[in-house]
Structures are given as structure tokens and as C-alpha cells.
C-alpha positions as CSV (number, residue, x, y, z in Angstrom):
1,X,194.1,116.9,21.5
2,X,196.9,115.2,23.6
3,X,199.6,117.3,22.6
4,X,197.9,120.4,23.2
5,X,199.2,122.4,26.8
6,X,198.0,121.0,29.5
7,X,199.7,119.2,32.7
8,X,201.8,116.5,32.7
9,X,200.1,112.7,32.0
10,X,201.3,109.8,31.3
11,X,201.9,109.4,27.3
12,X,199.8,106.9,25.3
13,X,201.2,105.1,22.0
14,X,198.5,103.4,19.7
15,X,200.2,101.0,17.2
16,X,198.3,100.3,14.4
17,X,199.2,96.9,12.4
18,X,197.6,93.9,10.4
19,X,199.3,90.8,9.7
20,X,199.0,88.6,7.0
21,X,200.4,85.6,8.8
22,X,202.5,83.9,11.8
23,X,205.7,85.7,10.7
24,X,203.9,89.0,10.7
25,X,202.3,88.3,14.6
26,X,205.5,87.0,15.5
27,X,207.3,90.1,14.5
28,X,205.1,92.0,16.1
29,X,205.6,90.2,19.4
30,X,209.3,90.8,19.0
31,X,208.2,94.4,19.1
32,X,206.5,94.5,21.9
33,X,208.9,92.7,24.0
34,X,211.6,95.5,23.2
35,X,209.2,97.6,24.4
36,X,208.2,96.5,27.6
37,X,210.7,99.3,28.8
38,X,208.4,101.8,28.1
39,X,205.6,100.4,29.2
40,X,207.6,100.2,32.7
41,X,207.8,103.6,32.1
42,X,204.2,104.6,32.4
43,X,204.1,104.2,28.9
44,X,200.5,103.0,27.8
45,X,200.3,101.6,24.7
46,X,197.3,100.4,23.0
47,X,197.4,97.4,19.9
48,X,194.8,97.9,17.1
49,X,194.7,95.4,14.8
50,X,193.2,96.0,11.4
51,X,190.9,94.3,10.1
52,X,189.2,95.2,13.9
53,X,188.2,93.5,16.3
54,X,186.5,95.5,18.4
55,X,185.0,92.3,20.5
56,X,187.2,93.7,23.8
57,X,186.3,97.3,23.8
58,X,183.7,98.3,26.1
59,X,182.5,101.9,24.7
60,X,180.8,102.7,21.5
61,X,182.3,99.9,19.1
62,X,181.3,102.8,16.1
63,X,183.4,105.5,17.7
64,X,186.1,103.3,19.4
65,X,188.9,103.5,17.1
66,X,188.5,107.4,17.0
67,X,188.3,107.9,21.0
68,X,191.5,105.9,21.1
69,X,193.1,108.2,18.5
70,X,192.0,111.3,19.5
71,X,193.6,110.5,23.1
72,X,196.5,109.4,22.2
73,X,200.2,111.5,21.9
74,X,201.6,109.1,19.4
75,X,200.5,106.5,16.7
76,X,203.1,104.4,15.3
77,X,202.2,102.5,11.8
78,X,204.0,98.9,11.7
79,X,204.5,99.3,8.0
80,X,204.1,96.0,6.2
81,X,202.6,94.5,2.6
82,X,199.6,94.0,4.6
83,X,198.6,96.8,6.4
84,X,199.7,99.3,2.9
85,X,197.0,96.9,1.3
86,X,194.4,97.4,4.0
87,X,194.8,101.0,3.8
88,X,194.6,101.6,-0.3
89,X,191.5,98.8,-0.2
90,X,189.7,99.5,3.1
91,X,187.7,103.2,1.9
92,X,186.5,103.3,5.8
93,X,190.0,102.5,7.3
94,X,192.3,104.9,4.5
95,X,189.5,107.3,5.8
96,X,190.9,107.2,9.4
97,X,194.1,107.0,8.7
98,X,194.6,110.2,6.5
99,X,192.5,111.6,9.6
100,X,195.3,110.5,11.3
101,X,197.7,112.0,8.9
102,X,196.4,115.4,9.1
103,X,196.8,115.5,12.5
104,X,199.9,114.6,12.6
105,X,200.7,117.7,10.0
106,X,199.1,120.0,12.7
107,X,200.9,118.7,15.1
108,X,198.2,117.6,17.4
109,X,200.1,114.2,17.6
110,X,202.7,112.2,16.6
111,X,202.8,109.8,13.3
112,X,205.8,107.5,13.1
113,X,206.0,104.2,10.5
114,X,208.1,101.5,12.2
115,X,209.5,99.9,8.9
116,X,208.7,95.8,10.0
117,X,208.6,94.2,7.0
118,X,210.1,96.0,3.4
119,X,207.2,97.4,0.9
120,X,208.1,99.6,-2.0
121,X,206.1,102.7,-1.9
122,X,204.9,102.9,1.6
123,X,205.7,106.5,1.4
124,X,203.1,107.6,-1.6
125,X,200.4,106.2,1.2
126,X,201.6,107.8,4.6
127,X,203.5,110.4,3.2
128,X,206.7,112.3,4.0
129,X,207.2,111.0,7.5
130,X,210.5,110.2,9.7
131,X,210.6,106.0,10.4
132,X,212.3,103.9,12.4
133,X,215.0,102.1,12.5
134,X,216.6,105.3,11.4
135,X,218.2,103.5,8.8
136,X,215.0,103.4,7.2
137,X,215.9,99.5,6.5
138,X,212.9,97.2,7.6
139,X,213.3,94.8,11.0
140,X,212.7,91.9,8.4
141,X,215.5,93.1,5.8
142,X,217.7,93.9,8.6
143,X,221.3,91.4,9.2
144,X,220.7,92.2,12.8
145,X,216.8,92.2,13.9
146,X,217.5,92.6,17.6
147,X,219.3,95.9,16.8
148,X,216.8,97.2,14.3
149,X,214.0,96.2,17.0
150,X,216.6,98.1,19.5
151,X,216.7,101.2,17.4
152,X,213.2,101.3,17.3
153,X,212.7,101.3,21.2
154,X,215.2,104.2,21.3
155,X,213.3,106.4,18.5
156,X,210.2,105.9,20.4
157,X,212.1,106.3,23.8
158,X,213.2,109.8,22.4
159,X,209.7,111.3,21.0
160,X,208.4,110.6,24.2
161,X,211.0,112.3,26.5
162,X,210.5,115.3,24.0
163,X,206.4,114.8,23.9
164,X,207.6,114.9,28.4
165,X,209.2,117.8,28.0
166,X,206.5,119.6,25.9
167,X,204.3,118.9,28.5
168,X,206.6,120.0,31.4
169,X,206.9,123.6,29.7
170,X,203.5,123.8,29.1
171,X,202.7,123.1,33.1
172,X,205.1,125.5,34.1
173,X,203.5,128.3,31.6
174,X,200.3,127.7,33.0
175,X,201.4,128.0,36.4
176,X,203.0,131.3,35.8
177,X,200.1,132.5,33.9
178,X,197.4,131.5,36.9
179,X,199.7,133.1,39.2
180,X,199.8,136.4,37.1
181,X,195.7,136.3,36.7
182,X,195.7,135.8,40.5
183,X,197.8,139.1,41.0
184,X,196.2,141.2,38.7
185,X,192.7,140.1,40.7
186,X,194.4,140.8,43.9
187,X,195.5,144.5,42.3
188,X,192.4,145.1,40.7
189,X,190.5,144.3,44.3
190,X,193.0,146.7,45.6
191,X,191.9,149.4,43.3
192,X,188.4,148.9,43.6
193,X,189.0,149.2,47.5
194,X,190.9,152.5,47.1
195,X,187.9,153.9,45.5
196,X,185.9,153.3,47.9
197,X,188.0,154.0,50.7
198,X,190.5,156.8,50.9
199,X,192.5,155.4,54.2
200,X,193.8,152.3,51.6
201,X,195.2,154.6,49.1
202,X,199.2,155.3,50.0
């Protein structure tokens, strides 16, 4: 999985929304544009829209949604009244989504709602998760939407510099491990030599 060690890479966010309507796309748009940041970044980020369409990807349309999960580092929920209805009435999509969810408990990625529009109860489906804005007030209810929309992009801006420096740890961990395999061949090659030959031994 993406967050297991490995060498650095560029970090992929899959945002999962439906919308119900113009205000709902438009919102979403607002997003996005507060996040072209990241995607300056290196960011990728990849927009799933449920109900699916899967008309624009080019692999397996059966398997698509769960190749772009399973290679992904985060997956941010846009948490409205649509998308908590898709979940609890879709069986196939409340399937992949506690899928999602229990990877996000092992800590193979990262699950974060982004609170767009208010619905009471959106915790009893996703659970006990951290959202953003931290306020935990939705973009929609917010006074100030550009702020809220703001405190979003530095949430996400944060989980990835810590997702960065998971990876950078893990890089340097391998490095030091490969170089103490290569000694201990070197040293065992030795050894093996010194058996053989006497004039090698000191």
C-alpha cells in the first residue's frame, strides 16, 4: 500500500464526492481551485464522482475504482447530504468505502471528510475521523467560505508534508539497511576467503 516504506514518490489524493446539484459542483470547483497549490506541488489528485462514471478510465472499468484506491496515500470524502445517501443506499459503493475505512484504521492510508455542505450524523457512517476545516463547521455553513476552503488546503497541505516525511525516513532506513547487508556480504566473503586461504587471515 502507499504508505508502506518505500522511496520517496510523489503523493496522490483521491477525492471522493457526489453532488446533488449546481451548488454542490460549484462547491466542489471552489475546492479545487484552492488547491491548485498542491497540485503545483506534484500533488496528483484524482476526482471520483459517485454515481461513476467510469466512461474516461482506460483499465479494467470493474477494478478501476479499487486500483485507484489502493494507490493512493490519501482519500478525502467531501462530506455532503448526497454522498452520506449514496453510501447508506448504494450496498456496492458502502462496500468500498468501509474497505476504505479499514484501511485507513491500519494505517495503510489516509481518510480525511472535508465537511462541504452540513449533514447531521455523517460521523455514525465514516466514523471517528479528524475533518477539515478544523472547526469541524461545513464550507457551506461557514460566514467566511474562502477561509474555510483555505483551512482545508492547509490540513491537506500538512498530511502531506507528514505522509513526505514518512517517506523520507523510510528511504533513509532502507539505505542504511542495504548498506549494512552489503557489509556483512563483504565480511562474510572475507571469512569464506580466510578459510580457504591462510595468507588473508591477520
Amino acid at each position: 500500500m502507499s504508505l508502506s516504506p518505500g522511496y520517496i514518490k510523489n503523493i496522490k489524493i483521491v477525492f471522493i464526492y457526489s453532488s446533488s446539484g449546481r451548488q454542490d459542483e460549484n462547491l466542489r470547483q471552489d475546492l479545487e481551485k484552492h488547491l491548485s497549490t498542491l497540485k503545483q506541488s506534484g500533488v496528483f489528485m484524482e476526482w471520483c464522482k459517485y454515481p461513476l462514471d467510469t466512461s474516461h478510465f482506460s483499465d479494467d472499468k470493474n477494478n478501476h475504482n479499487f486500483n485507484i484506491f489502493n494507490t493512493s496515500d490519501v482519500v478525502a470524502l467531501l462530506v455532503n447530504p448526497q454522498l452520506i445517501s449514496v453510501i447508506q443506499n448504494t450496498t456496492s459503493f458502502s462496500t468500498e468505502i468501509q474497505h476504505i475505512l479499514q484501511q485507513g484504521k491500519q494505517e495503510e492510508i489516509i481518510v480525511v471528510p472535508l465537511l462541504i455542505r452540513e449533514i447531521h450524523g455523517w460521523e455514525k457512517v465514516l466514523g471517528d475521523l479528524n475533518p477539515l476545516p478544523k472547526s469541524r463547521i461545513a464550507v457551506k455553513r461557514s460566514s467566511d467560505t474562502d477561509g474555510a476552503f483555505h483551512n482545508i488546503a492547509e490540513g491537506l497541505e500538512e498530511i502531506i508534508e507528514k505522509i513526505k516525511q514518512y517517506h523520507q525516513k523510510a528511504a533513509t532506513l532502507y539505505e542504511k539497511q542495504g548498506v549494512k547487508q552489503k557489509v556483512k556480504k563483504m565480511r562474510s566473503r572475507l571469512k569464506r576467503l580466510q578459510q580457504k586461504n591462510p595468507r588473508f587471515a591477520n
